[in-house]
C-alpha positions in Angstrom: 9.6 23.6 11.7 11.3 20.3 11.9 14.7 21.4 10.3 14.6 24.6 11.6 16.6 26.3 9.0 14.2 29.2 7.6 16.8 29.9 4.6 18.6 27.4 2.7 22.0 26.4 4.5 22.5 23.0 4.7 20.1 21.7 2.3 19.1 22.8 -1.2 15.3 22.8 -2.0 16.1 19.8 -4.1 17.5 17.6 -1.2 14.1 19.0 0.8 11.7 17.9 -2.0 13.9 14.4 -2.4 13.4 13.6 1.2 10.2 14.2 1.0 8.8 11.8 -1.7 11.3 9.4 -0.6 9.4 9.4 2.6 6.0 9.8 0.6 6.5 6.7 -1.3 7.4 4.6 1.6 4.0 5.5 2.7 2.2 4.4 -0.6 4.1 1.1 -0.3 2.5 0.6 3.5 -0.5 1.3 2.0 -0.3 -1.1 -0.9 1.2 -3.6 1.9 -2.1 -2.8 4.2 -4.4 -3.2 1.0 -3.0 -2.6 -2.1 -6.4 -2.0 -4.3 -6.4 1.4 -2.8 -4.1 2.1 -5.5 -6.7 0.5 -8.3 -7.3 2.1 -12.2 -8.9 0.4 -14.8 -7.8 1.3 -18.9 -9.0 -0.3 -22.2 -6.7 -0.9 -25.0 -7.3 -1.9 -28.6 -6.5 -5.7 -29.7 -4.4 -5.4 -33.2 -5.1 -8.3 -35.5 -2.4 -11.0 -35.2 -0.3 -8.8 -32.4 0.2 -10.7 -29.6 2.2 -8.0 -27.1 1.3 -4.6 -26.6 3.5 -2.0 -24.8 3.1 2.0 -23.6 2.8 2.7 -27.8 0.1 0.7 -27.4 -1.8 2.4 -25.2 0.1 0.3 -21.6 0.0 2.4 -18.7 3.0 3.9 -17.9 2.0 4.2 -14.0 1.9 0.4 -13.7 3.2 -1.5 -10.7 0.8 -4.6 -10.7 -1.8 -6.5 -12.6 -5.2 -7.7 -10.7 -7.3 -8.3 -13.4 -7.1 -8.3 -17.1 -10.3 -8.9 -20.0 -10.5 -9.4 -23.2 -12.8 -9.7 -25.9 -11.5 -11.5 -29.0 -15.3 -11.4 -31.6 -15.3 -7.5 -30.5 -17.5 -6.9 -33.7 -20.0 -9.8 -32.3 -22.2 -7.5 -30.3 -23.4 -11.1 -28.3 -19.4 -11.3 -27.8 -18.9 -11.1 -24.3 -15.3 -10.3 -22.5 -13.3 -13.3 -20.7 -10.9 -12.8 -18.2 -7.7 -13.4 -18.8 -5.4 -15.6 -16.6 -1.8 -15.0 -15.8 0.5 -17.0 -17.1 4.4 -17.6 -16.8 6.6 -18.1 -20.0 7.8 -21.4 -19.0 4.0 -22.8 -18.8 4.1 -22.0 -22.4 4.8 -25.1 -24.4 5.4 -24.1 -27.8 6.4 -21.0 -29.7 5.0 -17.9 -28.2 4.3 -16.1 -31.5 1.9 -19.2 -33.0 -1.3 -17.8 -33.0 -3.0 -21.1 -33.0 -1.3 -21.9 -29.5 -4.2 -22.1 -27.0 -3.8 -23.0 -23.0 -5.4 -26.8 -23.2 -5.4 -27.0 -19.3 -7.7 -23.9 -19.0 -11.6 -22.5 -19.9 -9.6 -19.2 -20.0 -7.3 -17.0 -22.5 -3.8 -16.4 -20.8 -2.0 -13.2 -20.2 2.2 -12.6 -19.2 3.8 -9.7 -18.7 7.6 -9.2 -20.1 10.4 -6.6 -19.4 10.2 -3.6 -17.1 9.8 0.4 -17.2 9.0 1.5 -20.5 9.9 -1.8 -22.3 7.1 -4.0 -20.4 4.8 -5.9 -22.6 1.6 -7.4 -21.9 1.2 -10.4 -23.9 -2.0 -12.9 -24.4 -2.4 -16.5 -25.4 -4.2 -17.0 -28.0 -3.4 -14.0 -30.4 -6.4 -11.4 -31.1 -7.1 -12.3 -34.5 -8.9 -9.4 -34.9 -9.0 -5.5 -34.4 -11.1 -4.2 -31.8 -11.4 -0.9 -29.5 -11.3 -1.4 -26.1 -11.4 -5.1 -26.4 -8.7 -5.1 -23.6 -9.3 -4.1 -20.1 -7.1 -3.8 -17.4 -7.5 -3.5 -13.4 -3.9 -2.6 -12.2 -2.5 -1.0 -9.0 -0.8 2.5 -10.1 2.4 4.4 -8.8 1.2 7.8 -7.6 3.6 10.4 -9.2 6.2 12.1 -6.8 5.0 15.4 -4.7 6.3 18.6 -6.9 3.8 21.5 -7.6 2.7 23.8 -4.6 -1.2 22.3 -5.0 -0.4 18.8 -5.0 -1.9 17.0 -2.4 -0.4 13.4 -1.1 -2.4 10.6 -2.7 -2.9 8.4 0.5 -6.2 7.3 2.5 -7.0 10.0 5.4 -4.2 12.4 4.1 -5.6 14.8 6.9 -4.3 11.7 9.4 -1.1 10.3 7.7 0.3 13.1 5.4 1.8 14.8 8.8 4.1 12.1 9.1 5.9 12.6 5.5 7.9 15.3 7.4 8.9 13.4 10.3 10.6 10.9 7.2 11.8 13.0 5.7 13.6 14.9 8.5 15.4 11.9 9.4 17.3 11.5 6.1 18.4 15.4 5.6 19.3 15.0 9.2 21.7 12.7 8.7 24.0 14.5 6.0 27.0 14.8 7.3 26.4 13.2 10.3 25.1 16.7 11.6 22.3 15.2 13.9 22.4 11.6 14.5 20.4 11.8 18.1 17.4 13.7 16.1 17.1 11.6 12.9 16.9 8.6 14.7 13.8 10.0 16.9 12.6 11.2 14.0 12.8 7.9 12.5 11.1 6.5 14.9 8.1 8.5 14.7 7.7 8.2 11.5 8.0 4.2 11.6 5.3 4.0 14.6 3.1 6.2 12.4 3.2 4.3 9.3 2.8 0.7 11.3 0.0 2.8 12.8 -1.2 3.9 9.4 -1.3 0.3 8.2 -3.5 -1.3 11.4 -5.6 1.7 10.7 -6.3 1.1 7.4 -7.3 -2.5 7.3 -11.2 -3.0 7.7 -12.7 -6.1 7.9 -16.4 -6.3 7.1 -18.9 -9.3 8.2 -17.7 -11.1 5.1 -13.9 -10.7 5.5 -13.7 -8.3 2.7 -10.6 -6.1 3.2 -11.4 -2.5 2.5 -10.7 1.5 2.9 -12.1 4.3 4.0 -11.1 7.2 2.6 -11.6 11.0 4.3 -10.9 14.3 2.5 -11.1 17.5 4.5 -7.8 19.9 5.7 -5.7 21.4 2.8 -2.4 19.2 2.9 -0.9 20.6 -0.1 2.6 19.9 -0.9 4.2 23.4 0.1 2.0 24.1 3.5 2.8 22.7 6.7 4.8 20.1 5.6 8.0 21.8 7.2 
């Protein structure tokens, strides 16, 4: 509708689908500007006796983006064993060898947590050691990275996708616009439009309650699957 090229000419399904989760994942990061606990799972993972960092073999999400809250639970078989949270920590506050499991955070009441490396290689790593084994002694509250738009029923993973999913196309009209220079005037409106949308999106989205609490509301109703009226 937008492109209006009904058969492949200038652009390859490929560079149609790229466009689009380029402009898709602009709007997640609005969103996660606007109020980023939209975006909020929670896991468990097992402590290992005497392993301080755990990684995606250990159970690490491999959707993470950023930490909000991490527990943990170090007399899991003590049933009166209650979780603490954990607070983050950079290496540099750490004043002696990481891997001594006796290390404990003097200037706090609670266990510590970093996070090291990126990708597949991050590690999650806690001050003291677990001494002992335990299942789902670890719990995590993190902010996710919704996967790319690819199969013909997916649906955009945004608040009020019947409201802001329309403007995916108007983003991603503007970039396939501008191969080869072909239309210049037209991306740029199109650009346009989909930047006053998304500022839009994120005034929209914020709610404050009586008590200053941020929140979302969230409103399910036309089909906005990724292959219908997206072009």
């Amino acid at each position: 509708m937008l492109l209006d090229e009904s058969s492949a000419a200038d652009w390859s399904v490929a560079d149609v689908d790229r466009g689009i989760n380029f402009a898709y994942h602009e709007l997640v990061s609005a969103v996660v500007e606007a109020y980023e606990d939209y975006y909020i799972k929670t896991t468990n993972l097992d402590t290992a006796a005497d392993t301080q960092e755990y990684g995606e073999a250990e159970g690490f999400p491999s959707d993470f983006f950023k930490m909000r809250r991490v527990e943990i639970n170090y007399d899991p078989a003590d049933s009166n064993s209650k979780p603490k949270r954990a607070l983050p920590i950079s290496l540099d506050e750490v004043k002696t060898d990481l891997g001594n499991e006796v290390v404990t955070v003097t200037t706090r009441s609670n266990p510590a947590y970093y996070l090291l490396g990126h990708g597949s290689n991050l590690k999650l790593g806690f001050i003291p050691i677990p001494s002992e084994d335990g299942t789902d002694a670890i719990k995590l509250w993190y902010v996710y990275t919704p996967s790319d738009l690819e199969a013909s029923n997916d649906t955009p993973d945004l608040p009020y996708p019947d409201r802001y999913a329309r403007l995916i196309p108007y983003g991603a009209a503007a970039d396939l616009l501008r191969k080869g220079q072909q239309e210049e005037v037209a991306a740029r409106q199109y650009r346009l439009e989909f930047e006053m949308g998304l500022e839009k999106m994120k005034q929209q989205l914020e709610e404050r309650k009586a008590d200053d609490v941020k929140g979302v509301t969230d409103t399910v109703g036309l089909d906005v699957a990724f292959d219908r009226n997206m072009f």
